[in-house]
PDBQT receptor file of N, H, CA, C and O in Angstrom, charges set to zero:
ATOM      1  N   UNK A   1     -12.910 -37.869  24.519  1.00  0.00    +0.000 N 
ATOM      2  CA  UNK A   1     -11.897 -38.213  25.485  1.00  0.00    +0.000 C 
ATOM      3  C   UNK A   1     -12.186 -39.590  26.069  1.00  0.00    +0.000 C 
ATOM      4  O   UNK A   1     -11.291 -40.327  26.482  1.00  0.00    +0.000 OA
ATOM      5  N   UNK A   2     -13.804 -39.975  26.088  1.00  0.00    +0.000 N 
ATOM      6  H   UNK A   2     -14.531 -39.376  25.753  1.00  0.00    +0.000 HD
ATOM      7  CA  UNK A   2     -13.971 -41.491  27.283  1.00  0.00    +0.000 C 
ATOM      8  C   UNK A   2     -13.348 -42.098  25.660  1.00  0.00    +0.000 C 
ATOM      9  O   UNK A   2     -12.281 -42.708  25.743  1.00  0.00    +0.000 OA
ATOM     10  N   UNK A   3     -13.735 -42.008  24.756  1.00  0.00    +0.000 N 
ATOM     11  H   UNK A   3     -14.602 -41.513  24.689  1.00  0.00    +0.000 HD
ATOM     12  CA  UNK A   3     -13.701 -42.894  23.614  1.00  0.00    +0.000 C 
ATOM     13  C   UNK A   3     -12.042 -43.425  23.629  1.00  0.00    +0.000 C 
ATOM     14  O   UNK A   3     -11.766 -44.609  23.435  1.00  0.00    +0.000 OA
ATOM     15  N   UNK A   4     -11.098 -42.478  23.861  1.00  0.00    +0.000 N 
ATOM     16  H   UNK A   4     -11.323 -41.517  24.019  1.00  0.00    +0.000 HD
ATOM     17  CA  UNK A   4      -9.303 -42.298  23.720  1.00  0.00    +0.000 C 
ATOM     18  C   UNK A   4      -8.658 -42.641  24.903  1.00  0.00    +0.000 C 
ATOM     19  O   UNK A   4      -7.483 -42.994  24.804  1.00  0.00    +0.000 OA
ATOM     20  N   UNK A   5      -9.327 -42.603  26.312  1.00  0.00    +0.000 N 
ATOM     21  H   UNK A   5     -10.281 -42.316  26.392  1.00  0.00    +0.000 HD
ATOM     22  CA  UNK A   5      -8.924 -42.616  27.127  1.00  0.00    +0.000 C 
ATOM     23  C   UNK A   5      -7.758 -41.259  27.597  1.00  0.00    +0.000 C 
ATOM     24  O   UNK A   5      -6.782 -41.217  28.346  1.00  0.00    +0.000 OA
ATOM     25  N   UNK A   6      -8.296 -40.483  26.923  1.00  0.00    +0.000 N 
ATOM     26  H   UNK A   6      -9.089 -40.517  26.314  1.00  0.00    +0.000 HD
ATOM     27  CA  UNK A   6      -7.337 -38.930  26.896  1.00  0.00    +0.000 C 
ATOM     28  C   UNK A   6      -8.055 -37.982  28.476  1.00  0.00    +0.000 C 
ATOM     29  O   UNK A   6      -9.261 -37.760  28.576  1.00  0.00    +0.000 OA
ATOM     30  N   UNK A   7      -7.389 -37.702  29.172  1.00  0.00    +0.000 N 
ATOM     31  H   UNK A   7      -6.409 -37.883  29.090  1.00  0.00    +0.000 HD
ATOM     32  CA  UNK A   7      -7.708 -37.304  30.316  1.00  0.00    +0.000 C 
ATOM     33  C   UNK A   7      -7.469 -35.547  30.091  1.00  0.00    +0.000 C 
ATOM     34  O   UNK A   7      -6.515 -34.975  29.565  1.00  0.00    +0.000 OA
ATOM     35  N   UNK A   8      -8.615 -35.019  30.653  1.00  0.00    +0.000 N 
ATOM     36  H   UNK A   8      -9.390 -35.484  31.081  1.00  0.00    +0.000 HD
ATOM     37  CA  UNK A   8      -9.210 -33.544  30.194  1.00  0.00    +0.000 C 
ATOM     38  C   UNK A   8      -7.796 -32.788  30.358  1.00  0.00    +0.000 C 
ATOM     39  O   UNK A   8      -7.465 -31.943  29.526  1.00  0.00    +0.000 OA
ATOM     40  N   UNK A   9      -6.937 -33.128  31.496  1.00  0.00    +0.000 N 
ATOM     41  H   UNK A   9      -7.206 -33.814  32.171  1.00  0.00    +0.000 HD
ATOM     42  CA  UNK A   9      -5.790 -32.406  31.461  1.00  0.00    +0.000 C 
ATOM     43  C   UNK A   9      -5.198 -32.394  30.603  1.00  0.00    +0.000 C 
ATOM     44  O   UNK A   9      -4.420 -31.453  30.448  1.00  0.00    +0.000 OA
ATOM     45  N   UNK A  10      -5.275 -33.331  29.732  1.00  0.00    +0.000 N 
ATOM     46  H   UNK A  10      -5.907 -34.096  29.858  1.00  0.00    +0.000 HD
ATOM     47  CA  UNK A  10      -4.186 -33.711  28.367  1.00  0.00    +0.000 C 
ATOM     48  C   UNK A  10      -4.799 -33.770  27.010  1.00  0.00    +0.000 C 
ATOM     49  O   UNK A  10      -4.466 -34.416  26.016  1.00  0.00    +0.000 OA
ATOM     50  N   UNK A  11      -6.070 -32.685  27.277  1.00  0.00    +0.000 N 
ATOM     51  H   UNK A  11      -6.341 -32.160  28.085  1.00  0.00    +0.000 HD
ATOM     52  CA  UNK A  11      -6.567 -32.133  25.908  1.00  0.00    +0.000 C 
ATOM     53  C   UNK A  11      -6.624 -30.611  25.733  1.00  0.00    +0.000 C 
ATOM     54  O   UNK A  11      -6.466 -29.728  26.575  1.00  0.00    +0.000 OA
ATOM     55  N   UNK A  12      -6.882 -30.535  24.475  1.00  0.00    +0.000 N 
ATOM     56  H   UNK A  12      -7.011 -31.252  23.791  1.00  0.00    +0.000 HD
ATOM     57  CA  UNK A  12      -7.401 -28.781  24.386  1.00  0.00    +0.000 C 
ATOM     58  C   UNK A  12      -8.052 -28.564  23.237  1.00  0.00    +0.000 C 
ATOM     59  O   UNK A  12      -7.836 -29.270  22.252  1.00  0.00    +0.000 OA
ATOM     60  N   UNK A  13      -9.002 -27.471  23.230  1.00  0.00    +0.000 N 
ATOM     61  H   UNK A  13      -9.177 -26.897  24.030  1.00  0.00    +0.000 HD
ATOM     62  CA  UNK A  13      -9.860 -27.028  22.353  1.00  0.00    +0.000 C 
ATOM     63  C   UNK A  13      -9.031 -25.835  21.974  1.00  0.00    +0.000 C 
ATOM     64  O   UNK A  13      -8.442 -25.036  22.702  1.00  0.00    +0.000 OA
ATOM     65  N   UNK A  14      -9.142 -25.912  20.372  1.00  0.00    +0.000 N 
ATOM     66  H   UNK A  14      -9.620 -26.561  19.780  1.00  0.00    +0.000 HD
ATOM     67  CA  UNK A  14      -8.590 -24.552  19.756  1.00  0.00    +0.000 C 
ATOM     68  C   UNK A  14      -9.974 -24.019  18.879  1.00  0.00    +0.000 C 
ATOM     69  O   UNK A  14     -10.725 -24.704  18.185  1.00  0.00    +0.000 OA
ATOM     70  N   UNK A  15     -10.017 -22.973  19.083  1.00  0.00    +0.000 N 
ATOM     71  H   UNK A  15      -9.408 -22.416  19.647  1.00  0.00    +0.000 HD
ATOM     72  CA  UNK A  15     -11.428 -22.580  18.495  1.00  0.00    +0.000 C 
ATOM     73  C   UNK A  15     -11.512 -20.731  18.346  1.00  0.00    +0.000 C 
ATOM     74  O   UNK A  15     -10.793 -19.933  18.948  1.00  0.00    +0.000 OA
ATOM     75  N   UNK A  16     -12.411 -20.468  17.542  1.00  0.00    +0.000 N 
ATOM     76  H   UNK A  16     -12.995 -21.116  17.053  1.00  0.00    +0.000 HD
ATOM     77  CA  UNK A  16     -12.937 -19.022  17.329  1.00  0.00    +0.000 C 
ATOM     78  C   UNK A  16     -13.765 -18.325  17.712  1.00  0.00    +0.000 C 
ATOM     79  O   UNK A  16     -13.845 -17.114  17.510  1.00  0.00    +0.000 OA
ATOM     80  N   UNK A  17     -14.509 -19.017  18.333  1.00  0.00    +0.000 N 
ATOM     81  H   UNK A  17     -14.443 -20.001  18.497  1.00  0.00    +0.000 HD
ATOM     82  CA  UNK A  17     -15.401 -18.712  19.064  1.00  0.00    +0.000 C 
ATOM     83  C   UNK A  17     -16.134 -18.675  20.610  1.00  0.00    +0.000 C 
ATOM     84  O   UNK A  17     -16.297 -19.820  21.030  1.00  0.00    +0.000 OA
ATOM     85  N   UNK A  18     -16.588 -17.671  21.501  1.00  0.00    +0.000 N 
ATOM     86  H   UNK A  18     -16.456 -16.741  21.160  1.00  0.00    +0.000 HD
ATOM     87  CA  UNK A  18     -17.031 -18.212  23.046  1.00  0.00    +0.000 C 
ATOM     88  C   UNK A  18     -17.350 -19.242  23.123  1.00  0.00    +0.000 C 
ATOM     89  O   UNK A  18     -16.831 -19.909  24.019  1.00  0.00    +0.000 OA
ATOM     90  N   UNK A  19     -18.373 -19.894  22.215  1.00  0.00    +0.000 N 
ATOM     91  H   UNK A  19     -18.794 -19.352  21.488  1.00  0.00    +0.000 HD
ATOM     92  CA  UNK A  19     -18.917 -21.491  22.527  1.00  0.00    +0.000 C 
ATOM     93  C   UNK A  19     -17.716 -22.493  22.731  1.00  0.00    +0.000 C 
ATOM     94  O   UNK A  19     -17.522 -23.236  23.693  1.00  0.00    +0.000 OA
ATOM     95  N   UNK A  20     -16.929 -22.327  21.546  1.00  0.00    +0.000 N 
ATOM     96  H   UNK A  20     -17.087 -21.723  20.765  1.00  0.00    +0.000 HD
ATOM     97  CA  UNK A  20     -15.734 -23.078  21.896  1.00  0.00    +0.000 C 
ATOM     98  C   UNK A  20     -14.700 -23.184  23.138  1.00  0.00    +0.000 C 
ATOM     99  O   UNK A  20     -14.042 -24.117  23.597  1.00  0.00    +0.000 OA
ATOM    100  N   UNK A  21     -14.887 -21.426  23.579  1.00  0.00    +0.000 N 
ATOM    101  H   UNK A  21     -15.422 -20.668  23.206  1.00  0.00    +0.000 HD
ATOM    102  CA  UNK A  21     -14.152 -21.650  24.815  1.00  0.00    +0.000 C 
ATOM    103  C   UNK A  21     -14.825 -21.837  26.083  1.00  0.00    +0.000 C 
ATOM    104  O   UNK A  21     -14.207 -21.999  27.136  1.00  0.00    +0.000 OA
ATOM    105  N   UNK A  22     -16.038 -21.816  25.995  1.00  0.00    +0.000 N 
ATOM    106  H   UNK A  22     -16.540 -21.684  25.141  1.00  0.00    +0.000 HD
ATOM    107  CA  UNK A  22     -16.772 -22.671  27.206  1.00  0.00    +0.000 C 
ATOM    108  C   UNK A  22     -17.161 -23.905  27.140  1.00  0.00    +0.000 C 
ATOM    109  O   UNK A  22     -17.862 -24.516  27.946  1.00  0.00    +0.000 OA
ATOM    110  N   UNK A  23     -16.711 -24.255  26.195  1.00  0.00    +0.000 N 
ATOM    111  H   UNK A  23     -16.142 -23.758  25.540  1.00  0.00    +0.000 HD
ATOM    112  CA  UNK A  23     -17.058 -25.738  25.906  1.00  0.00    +0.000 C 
ATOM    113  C   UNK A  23     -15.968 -26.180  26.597  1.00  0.00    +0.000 C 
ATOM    114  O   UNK A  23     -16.122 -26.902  27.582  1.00  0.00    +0.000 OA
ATOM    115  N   UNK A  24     -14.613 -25.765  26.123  1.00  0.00    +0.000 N 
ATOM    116  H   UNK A  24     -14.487 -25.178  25.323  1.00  0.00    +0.000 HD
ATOM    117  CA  UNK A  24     -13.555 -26.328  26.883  1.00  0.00    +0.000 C 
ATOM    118  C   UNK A  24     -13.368 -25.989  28.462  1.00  0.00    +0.000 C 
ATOM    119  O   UNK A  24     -12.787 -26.759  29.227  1.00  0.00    +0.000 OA
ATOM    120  N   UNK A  25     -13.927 -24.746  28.860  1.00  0.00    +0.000 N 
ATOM    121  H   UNK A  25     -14.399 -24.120  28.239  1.00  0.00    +0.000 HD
ATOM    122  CA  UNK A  25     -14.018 -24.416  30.207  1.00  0.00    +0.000 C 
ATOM    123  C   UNK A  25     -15.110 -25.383  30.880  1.00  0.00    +0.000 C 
ATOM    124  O   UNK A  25     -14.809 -25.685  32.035  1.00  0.00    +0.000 OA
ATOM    125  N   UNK A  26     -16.113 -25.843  30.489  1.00  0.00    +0.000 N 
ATOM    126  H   UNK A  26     -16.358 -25.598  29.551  1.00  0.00    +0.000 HD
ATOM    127  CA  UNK A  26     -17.114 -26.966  31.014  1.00  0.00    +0.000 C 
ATOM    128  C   UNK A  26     -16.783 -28.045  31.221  1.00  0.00    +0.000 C 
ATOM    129  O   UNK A  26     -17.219 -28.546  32.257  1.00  0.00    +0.000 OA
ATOM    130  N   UNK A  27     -15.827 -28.924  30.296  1.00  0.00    +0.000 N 
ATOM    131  H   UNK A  27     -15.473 -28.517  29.454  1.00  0.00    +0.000 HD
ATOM    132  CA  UNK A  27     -15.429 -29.964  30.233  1.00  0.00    +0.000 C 
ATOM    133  C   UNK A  27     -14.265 -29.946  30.953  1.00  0.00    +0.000 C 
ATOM    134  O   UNK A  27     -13.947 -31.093  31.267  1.00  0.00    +0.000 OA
ATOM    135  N   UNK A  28     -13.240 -28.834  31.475  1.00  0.00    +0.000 N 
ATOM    136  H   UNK A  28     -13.498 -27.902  31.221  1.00  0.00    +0.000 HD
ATOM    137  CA  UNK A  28     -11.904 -28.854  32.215  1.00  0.00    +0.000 C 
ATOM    138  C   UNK A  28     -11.064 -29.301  31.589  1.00  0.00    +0.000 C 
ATOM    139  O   UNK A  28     -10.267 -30.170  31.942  1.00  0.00    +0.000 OA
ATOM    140  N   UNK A  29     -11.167 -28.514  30.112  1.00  0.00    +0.000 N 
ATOM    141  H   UNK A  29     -11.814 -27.808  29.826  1.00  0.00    +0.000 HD
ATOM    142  CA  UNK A  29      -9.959 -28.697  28.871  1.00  0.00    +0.000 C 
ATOM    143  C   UNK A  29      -9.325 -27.675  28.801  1.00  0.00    +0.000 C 
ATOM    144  O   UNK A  29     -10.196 -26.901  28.404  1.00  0.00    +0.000 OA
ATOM    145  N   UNK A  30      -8.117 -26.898  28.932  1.00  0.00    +0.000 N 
ATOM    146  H   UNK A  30      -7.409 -27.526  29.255  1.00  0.00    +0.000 HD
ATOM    147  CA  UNK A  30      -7.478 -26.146  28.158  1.00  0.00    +0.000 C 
ATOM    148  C   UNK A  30      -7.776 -25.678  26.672  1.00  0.00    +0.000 C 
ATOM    149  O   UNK A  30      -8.112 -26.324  25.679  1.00  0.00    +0.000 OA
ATOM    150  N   UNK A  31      -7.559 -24.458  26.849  1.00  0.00    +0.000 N 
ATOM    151  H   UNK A  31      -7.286 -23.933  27.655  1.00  0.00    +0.000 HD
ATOM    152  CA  UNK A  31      -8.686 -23.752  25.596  1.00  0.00    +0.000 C 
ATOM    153  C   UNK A  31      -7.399 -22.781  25.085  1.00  0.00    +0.000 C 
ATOM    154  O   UNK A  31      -6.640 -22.059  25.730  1.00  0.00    +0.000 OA
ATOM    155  N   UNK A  32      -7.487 -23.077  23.665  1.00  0.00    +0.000 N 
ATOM    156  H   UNK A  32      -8.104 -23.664  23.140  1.00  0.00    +0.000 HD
ATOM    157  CA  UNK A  32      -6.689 -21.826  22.762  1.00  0.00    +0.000 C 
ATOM    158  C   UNK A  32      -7.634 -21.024  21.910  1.00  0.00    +0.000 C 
ATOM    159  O   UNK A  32      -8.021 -21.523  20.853  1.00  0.00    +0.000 OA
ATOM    160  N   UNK A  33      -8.012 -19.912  22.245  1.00  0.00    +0.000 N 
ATOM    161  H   UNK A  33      -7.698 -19.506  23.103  1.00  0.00    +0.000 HD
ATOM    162  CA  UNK A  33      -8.468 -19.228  20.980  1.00  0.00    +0.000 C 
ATOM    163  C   UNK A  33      -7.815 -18.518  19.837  1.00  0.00    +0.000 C 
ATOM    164  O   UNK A  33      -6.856 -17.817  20.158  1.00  0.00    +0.000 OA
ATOM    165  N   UNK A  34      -8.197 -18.559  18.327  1.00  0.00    +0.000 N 
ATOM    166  H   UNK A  34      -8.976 -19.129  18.066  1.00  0.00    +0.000 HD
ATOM    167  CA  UNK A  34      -7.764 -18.203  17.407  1.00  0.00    +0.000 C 
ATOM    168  C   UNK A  34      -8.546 -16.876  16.694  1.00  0.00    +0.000 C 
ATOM    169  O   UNK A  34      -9.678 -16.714  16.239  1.00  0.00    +0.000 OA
ATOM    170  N   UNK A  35      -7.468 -16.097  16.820  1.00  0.00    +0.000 N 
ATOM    171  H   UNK A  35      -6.548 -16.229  17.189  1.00  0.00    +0.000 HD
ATOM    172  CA  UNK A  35      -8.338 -14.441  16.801  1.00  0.00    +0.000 C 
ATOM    173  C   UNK A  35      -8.436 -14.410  15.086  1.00  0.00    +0.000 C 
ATOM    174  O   UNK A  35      -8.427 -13.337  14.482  1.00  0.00    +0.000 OA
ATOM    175  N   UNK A  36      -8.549 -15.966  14.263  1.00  0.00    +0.000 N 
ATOM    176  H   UNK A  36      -8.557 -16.838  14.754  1.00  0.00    +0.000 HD
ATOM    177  CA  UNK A  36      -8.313 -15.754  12.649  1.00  0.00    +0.000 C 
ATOM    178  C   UNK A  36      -9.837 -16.485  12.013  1.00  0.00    +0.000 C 
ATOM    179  O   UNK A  36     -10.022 -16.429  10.797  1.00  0.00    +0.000 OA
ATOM    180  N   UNK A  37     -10.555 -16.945  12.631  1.00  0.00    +0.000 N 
ATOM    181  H   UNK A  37     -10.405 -16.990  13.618  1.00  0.00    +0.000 HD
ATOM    182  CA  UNK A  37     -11.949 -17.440  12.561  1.00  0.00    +0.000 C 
ATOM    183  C   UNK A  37     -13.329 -17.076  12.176  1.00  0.00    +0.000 C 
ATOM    184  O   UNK A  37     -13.343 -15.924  11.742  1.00  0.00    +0.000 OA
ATOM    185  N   UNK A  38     -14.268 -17.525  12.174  1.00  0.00    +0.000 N 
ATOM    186  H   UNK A  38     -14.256 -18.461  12.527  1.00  0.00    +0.000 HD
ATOM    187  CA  UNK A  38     -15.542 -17.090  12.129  1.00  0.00    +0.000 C 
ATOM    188  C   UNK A  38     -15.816 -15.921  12.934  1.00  0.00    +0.000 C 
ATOM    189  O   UNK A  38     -16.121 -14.791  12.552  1.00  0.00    +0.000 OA
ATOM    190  N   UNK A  39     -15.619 -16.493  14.443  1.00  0.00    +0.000 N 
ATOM    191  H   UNK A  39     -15.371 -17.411  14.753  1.00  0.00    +0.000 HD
ATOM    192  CA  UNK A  39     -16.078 -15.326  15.255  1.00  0.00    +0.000 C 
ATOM    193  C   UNK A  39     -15.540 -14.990  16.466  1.00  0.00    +0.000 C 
ATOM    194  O   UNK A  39     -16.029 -15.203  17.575  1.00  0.00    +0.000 OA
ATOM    195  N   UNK A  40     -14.165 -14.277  16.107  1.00  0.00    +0.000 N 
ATOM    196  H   UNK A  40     -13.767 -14.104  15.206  1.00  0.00    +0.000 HD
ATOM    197  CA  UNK A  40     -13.344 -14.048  16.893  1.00  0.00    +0.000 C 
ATOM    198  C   UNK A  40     -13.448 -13.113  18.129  1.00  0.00    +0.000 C 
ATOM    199  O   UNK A  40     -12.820 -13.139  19.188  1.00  0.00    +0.000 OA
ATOM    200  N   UNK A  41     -14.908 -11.867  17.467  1.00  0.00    +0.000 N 
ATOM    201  H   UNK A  41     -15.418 -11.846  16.607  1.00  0.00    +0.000 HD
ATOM    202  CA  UNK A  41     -15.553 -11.131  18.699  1.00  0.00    +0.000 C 
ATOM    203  C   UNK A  41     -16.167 -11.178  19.417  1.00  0.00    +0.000 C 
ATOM    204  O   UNK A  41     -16.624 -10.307  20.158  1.00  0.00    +0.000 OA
ATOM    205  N   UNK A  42     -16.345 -12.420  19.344  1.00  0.00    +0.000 N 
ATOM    206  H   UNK A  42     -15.974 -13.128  18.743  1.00  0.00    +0.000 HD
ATOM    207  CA  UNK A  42     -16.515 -12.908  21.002  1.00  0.00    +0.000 C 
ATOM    208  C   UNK A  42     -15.604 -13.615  21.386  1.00  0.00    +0.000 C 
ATOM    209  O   UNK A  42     -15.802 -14.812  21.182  1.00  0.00    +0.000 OA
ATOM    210  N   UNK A  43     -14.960 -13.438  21.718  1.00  0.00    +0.000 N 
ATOM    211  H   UNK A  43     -14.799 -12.465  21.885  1.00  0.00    +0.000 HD
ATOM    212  CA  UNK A  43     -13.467 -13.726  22.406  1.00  0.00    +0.000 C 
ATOM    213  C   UNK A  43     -12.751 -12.708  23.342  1.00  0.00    +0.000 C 
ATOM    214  O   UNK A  43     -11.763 -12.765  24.074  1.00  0.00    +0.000 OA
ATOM    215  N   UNK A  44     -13.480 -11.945  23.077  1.00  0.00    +0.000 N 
ATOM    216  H   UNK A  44     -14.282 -11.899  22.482  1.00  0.00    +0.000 HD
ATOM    217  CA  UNK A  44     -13.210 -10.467  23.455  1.00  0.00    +0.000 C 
ATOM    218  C   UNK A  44     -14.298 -10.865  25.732  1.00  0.00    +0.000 C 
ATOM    219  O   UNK A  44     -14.088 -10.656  26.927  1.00  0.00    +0.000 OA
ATOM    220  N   UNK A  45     -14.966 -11.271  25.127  1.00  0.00    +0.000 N 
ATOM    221  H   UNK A  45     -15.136 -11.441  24.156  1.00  0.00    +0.000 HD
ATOM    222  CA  UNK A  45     -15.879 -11.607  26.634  1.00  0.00    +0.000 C 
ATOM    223  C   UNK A  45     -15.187 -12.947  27.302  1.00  0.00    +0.000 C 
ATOM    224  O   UNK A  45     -15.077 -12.899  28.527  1.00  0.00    +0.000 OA
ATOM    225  N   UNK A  46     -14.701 -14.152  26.638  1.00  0.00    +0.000 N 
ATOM    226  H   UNK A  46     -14.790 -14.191  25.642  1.00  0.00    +0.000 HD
ATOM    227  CA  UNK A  46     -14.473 -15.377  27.172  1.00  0.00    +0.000 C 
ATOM    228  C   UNK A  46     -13.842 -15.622  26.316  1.00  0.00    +0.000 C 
ATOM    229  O   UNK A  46     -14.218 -16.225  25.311  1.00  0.00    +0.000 OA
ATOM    230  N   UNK A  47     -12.168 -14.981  26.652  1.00  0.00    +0.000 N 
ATOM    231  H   UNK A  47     -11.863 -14.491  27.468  1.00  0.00    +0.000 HD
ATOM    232  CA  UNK A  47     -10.725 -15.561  25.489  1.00  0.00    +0.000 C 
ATOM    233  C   UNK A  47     -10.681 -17.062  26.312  1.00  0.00    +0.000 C 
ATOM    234  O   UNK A  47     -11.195 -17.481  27.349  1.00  0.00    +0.000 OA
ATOM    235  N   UNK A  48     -10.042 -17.467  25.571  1.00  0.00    +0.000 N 
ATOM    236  H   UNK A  48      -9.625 -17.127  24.729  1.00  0.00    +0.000 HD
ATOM    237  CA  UNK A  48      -8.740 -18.790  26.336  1.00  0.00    +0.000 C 
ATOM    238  C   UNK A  48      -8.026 -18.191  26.746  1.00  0.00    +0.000 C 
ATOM    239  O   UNK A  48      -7.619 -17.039  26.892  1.00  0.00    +0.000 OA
ATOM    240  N   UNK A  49      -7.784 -19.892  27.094  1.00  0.00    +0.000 N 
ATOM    241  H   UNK A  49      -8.115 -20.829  26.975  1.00  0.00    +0.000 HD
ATOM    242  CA  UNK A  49      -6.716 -19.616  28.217  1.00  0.00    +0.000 C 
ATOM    243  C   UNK A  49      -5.207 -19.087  27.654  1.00  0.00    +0.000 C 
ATOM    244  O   UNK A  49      -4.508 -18.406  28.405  1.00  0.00    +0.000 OA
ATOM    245  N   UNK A  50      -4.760 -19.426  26.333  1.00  0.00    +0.000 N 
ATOM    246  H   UNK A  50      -5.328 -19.979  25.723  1.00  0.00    +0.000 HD
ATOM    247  CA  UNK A  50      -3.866 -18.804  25.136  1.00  0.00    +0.000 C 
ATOM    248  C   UNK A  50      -4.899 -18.024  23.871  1.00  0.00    +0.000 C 
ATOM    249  O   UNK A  50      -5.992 -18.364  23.418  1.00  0.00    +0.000 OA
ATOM    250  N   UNK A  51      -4.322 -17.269  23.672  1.00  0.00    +0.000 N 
ATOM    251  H   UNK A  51      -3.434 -16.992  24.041  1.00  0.00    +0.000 HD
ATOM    252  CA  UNK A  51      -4.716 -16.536  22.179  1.00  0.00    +0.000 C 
ATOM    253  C   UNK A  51      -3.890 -16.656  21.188  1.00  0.00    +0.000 C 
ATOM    254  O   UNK A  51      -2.703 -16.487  21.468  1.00  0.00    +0.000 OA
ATOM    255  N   UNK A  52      -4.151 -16.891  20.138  1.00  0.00    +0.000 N 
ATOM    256  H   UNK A  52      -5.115 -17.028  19.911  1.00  0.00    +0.000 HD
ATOM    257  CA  UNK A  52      -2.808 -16.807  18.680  1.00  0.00    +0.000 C 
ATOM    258  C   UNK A  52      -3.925 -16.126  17.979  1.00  0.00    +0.000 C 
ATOM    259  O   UNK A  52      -5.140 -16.263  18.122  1.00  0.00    +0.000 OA
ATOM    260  N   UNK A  53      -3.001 -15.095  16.914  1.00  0.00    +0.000 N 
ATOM    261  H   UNK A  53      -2.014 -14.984  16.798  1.00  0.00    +0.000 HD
ATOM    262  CA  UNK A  53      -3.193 -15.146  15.828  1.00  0.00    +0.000 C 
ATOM    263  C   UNK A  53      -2.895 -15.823  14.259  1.00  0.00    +0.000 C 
ATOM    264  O   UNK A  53      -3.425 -15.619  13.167  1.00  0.00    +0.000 OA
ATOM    265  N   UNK A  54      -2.168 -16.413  14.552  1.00  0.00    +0.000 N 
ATOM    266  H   UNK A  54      -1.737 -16.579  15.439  1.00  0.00    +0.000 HD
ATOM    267  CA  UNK A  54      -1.767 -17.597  13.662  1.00  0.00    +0.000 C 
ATOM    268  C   UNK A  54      -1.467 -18.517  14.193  1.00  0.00    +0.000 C 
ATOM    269  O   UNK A  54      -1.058 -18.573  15.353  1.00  0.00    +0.000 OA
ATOM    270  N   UNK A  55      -1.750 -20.207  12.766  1.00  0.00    +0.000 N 
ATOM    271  H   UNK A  55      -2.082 -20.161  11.824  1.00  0.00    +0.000 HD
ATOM    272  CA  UNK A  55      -1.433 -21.517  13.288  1.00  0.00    +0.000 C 
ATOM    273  C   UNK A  55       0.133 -21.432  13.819  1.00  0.00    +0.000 C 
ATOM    274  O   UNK A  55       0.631 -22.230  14.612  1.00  0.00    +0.000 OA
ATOM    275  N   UNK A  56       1.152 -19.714  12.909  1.00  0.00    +0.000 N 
ATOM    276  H   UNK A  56       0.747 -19.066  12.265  1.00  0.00    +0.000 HD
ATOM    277  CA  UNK A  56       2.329 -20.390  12.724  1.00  0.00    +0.000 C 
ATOM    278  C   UNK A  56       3.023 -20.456  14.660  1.00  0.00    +0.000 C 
ATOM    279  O   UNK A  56       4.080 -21.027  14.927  1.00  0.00    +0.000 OA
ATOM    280  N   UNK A  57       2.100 -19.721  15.788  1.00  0.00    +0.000 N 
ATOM    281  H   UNK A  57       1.241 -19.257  15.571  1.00  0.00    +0.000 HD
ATOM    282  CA  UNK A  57       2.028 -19.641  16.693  1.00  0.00    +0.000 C 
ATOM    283  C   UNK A  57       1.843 -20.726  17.787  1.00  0.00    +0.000 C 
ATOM    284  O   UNK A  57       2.195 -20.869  18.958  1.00  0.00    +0.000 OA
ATOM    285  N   UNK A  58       1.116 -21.438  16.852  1.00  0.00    +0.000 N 
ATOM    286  H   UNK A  58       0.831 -21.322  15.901  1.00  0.00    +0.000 HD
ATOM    287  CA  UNK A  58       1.518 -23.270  17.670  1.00  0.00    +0.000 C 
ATOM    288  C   UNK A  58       2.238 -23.902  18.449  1.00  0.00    +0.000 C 
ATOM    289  O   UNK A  58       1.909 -24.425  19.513  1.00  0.00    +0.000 OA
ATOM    290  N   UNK A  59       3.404 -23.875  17.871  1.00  0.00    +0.000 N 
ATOM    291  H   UNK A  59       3.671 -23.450  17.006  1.00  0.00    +0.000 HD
ATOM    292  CA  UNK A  59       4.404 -24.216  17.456  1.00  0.00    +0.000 C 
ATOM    293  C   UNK A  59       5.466 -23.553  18.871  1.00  0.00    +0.000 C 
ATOM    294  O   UNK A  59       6.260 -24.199  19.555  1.00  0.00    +0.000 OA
ATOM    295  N   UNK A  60       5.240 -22.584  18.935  1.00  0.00    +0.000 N 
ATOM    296  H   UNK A  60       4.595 -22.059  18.379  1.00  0.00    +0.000 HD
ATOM    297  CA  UNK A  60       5.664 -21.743  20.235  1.00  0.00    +0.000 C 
ATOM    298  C   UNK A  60       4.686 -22.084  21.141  1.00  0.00    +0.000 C 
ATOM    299  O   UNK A  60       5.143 -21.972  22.278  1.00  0.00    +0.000 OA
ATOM    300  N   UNK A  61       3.541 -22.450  21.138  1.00  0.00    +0.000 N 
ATOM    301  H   UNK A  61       3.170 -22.541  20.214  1.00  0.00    +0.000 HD
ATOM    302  CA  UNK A  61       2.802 -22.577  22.257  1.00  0.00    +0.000 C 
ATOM    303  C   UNK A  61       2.704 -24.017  22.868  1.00  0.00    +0.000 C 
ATOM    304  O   UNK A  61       2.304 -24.274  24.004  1.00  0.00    +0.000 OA
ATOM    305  N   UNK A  62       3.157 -24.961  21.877  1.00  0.00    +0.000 N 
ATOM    306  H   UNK A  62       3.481 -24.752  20.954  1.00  0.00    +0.000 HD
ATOM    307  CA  UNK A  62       3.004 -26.549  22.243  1.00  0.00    +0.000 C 
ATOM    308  C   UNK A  62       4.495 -26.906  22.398  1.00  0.00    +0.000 C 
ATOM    309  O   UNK A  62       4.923 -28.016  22.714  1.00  0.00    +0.000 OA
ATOM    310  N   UNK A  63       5.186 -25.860  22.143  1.00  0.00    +0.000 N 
ATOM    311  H   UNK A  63       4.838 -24.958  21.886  1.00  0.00    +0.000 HD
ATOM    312  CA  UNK A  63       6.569 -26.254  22.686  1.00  0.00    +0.000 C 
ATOM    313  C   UNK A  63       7.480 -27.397  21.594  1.00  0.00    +0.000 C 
ATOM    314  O   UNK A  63       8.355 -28.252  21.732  1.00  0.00    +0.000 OA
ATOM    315  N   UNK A  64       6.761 -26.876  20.604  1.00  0.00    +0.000 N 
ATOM    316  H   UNK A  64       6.050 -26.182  20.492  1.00  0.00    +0.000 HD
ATOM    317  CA  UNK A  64       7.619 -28.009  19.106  1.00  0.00    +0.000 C 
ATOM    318  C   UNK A  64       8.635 -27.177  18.463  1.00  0.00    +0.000 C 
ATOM    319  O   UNK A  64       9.298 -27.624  17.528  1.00  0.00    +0.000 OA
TER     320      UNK A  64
C-alpha cells in the first residue's frame, strides 16, 4: 500500500486462510474469505469480513 499510495480503506485481502484474515484485520484492510482454498477451517474461528464460495461471487460483492 506505502509502495501505491493505496490507503488501507481502499484495499482488501481475499484469502483462505486465518493468517490471511488477520493479516488484513492488523493492517485495517477489509478481508474476504474464500471457503474454496487451502485452509478454509480456519475460517470457521476468524471469517472475514465477507465469505464467498466462489470467484463467481465477486462480482456481487464488488458491485461489478
Amino acid at each position: 500500500m506505502k509502495e501505491t499510495g493505496i490507503a488501507p480503506e481502499e484495499s482488501i485481502i481475499i484469502g483462505d486462510s486465518s493468517i490471511d484474515m488477520l493479516t488484513a484485520k492488523n493492517a485495517g484492510i477489509w478481508s474476504c474469505g474464500v471457503t474454496y482454498g487451502l485452509s478454509p477451517e480456519t475460517l470457521e474461528k476468524f471469517p472475514g469480513d465477507a465469505m464467498v464460495d466462489s470467484p463467481l461471487e465477486w462480482t456481487e460483492l464488488f458491485g461489478a
